[in-house]
Structures are given as structure tokens and as C-alpha cells.
DOZA-787390 format. One record per residue (C-alpha): x, y, z; residue number from 0. Coordinates in pm, 1 decimal, m for minus. Layout:
N
<atom x="X" y="Y" z="Z" num="NUM"/>
...
//
This chain:
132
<atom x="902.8" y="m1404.7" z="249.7" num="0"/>
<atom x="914.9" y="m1770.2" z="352.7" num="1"/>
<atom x="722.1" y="m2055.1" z="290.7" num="2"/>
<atom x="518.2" y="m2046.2" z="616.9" num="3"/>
<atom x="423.3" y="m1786.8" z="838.2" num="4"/>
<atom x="696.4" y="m1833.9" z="1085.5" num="5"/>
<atom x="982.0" y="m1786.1" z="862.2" num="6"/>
<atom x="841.0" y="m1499.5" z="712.2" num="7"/>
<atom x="1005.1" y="m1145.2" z="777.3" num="8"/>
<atom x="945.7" y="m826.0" z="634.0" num="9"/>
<atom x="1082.2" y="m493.9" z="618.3" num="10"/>
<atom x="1069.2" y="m142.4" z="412.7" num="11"/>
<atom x="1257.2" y="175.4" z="426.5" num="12"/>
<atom x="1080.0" y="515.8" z="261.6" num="13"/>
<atom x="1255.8" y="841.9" z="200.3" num="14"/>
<atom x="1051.7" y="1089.5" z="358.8" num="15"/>
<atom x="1214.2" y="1329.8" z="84.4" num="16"/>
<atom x="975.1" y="1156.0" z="m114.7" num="17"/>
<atom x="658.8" y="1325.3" z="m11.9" num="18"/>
<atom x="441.4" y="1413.6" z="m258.9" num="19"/>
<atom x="113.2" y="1524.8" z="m147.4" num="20"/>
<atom x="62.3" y="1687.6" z="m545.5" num="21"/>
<atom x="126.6" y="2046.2" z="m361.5" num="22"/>
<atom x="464.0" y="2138.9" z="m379.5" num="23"/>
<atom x="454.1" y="2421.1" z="m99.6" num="24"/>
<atom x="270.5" y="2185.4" z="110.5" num="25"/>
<atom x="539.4" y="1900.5" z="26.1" num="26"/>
<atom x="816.0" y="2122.3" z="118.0" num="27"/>
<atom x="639.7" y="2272.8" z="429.6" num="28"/>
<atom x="571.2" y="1883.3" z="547.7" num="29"/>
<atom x="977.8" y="1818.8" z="496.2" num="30"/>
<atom x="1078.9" y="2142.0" z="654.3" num="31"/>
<atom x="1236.6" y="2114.8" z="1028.9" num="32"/>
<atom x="813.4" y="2251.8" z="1142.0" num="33"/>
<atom x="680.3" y="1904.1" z="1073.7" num="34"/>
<atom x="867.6" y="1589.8" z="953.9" num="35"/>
<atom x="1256.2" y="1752.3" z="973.1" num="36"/>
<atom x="1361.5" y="1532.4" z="664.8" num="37"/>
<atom x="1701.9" y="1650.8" z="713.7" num="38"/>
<atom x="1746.3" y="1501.6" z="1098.1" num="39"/>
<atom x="1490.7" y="1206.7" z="976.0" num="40"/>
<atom x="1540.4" y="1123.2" z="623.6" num="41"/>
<atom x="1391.2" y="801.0" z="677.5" num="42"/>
<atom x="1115.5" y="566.0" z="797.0" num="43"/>
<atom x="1171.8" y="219.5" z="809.9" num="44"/>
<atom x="955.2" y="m96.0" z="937.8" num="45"/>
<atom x="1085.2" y="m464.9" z="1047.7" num="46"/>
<atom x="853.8" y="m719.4" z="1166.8" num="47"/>
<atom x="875.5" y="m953.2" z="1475.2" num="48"/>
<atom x="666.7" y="m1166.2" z="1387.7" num="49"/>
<atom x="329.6" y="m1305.1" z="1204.0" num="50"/>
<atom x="0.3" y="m1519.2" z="1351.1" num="51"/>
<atom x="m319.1" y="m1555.0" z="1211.7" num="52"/>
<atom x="m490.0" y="m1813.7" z="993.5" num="53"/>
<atom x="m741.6" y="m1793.8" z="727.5" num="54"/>
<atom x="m779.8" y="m1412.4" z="585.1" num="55"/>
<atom x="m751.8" y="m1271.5" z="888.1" num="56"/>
<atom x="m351.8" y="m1198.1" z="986.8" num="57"/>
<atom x="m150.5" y="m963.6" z="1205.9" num="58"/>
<atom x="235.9" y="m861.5" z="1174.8" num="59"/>
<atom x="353.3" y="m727.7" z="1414.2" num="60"/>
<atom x="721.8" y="m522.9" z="1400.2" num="61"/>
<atom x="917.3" y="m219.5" z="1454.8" num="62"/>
<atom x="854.5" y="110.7" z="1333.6" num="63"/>
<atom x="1108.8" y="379.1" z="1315.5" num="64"/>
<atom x="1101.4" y="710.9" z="1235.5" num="65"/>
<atom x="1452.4" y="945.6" z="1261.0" num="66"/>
<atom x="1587.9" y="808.9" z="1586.9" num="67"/>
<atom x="1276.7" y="665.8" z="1792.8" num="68"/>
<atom x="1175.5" y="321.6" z="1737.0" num="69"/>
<atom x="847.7" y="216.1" z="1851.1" num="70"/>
<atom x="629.7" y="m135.2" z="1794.7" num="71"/>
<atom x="358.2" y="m155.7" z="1541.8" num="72"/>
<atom x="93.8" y="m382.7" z="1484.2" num="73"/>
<atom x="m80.1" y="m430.7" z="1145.6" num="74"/>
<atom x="m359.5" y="m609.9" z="1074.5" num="75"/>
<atom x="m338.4" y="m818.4" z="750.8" num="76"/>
<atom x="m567.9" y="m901.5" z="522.6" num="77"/>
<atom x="m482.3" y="m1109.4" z="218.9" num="78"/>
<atom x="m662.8" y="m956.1" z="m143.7" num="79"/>
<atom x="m604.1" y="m1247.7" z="m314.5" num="80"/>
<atom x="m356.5" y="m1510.8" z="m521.4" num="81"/>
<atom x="m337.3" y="m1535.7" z="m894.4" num="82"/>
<atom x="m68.6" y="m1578.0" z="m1136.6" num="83"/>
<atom x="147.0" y="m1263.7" z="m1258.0" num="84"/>
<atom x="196.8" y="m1189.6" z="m1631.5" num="85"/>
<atom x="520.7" y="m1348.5" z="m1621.0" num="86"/>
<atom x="360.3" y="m1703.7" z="m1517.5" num="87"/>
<atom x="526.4" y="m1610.7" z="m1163.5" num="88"/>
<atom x="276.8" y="m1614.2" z="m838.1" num="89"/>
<atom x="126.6" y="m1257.6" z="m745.3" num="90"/>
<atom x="m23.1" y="m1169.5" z="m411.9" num="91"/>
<atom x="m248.8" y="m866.9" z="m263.0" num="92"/>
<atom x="m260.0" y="m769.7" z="52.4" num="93"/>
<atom x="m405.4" y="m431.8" z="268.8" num="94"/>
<atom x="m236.8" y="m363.5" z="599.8" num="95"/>
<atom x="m407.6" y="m167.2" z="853.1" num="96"/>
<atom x="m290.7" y="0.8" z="1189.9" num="97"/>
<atom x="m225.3" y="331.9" z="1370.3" num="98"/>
<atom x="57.8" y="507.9" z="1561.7" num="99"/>
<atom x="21.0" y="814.1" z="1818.7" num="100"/>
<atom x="331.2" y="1084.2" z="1607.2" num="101"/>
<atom x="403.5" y="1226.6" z="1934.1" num="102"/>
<atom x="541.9" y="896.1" z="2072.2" num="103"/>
<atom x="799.1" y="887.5" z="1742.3" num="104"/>
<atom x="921.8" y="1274.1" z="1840.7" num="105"/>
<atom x="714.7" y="1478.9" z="1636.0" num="106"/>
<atom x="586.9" y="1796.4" z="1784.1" num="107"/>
<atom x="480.0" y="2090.1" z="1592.0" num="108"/>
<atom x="514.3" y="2400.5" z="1750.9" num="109"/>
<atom x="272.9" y="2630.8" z="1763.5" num="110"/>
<atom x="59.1" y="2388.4" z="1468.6" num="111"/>
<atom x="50.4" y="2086.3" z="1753.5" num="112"/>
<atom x="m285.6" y="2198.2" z="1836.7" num="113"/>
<atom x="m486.4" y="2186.2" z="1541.7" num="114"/>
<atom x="m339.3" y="1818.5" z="1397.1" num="115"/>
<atom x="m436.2" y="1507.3" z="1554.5" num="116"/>
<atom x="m266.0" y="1268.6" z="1724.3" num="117"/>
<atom x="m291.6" y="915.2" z="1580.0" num="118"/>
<atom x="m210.9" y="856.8" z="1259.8" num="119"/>
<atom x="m368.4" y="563.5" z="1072.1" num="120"/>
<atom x="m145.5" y="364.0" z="864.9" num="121"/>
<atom x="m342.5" y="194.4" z="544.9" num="122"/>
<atom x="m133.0" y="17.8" z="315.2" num="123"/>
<atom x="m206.3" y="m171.7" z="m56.6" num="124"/>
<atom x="82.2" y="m416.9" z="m114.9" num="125"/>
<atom x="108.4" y="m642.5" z="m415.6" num="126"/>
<atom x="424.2" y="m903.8" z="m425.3" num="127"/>
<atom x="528.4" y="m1105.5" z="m724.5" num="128"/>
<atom x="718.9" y="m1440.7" z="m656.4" num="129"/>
<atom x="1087.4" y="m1383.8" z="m757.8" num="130"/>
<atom x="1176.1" y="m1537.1" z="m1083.8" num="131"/>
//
């Protein structure tokens, strides 16, 4: 991140392997090719655009991708607060907030598209530590 808001960028790739909803059949039926296809999209990533705002009250936007399709997102920041880390190093909190519709990012479920929902809210608790 840089030193003010316009030169700061951010980005984050997740495994969708990963999943772990603390029921494996469910984790593996959520990875299977009937929901998330984690072996045509083994990833999710995020880049951001850009960043405006001023006091707590922040938005970033960026680029969400999913697989193949890459679609904007918008995230509403909010900063949790600045304090020192236990290293002496600065520590930050933040909670990101937005939503995406699945079905513009490809995914479909069959026969299950029916009974899930389209938008999908996005809720995020980030802490960064100041590289030492």
C-alpha cells in the first residue's frame, strides 16, 4: 500500500480448493463441476482501480475475477482502527463490504439454480501490519 490513497493498490488471489465450510461433503459438493468447478476455476482473484473517500468512510473499487470472467467490484471501506503491532511495527483494521450477482461471473447450477440466490454479499475483516 502507498503512502496516500492514490498510490495505493491492492490485490488477492484465493484457492477456491480451499473451501472449508467445516462439512467435508458439503466442501467437496461446493468444489465439484455442480457449483464452483474448482478444476476449470481454481481461483478467485481481486485488483483494485482505484480508492476515494476521506475520513472513515472509503470505497475501492477493482476487478473481480472468478475462472475466466472478470467483472468490476466496488467495496465499501471502513477503517477499524490504527495501533502499533507487537513487533513495534504499525497495524491496521479494516471491514470491506460489497455484493456481486454469481450469475454474471458464469455460475449456473443446474437443476439447484432455483433454490440459491442470486447476489452474493462479500464481507471481509482485513488486518495489515507495516512491513518490517
Amino acid at each position: 500500500m502507498g503512502d496516500r490513497a492514490d498510490t495505493t493498490s491492492v490485490s488477492a488471489t484465493v484457492d477456491l480448493a480451499s473451501i472449508d465450510t467445516g462439512q467435508p461433503d458439503r466442501d467437496a459438493h461446493v468444489r465439484s463441476a455442480d457449483l464452483l468447478d474448482v478444476e476449470r476455476r481454481p481461483t478467485m482473484s481481486f485488483r483494485s482501480l482505484g480508492i476515494s473517500g476521506q475520513g472513515p468512510a472509503w470505497r475501492l473499487d477493482g476487478e473481480l475475477t472468478i475462472g475466466d470472467v472478470t467483472r468490476p467490484l466496488a467495496l465499501a471501506i471502513e477503517l477499524g482502527g490504527l495501533g502499533p503491532f507487537m513487533d513495534g511495527s504499525n497495524h491496521a483494521g479494516f471491514e470491506a463490504n460489497g455484493q456481486i450477482s454469481r450469475k454474471d461471473f458464469g455460475l449456473h447450477f443446474g437443476p439447484l439454480d432455483v433454490m440459491l440466490g442470486d447476489v452474493v454479499n462479500i464481507e471481509l475483516d482485513l488486518q495489515f501490519v507495516e512491513p518490517g
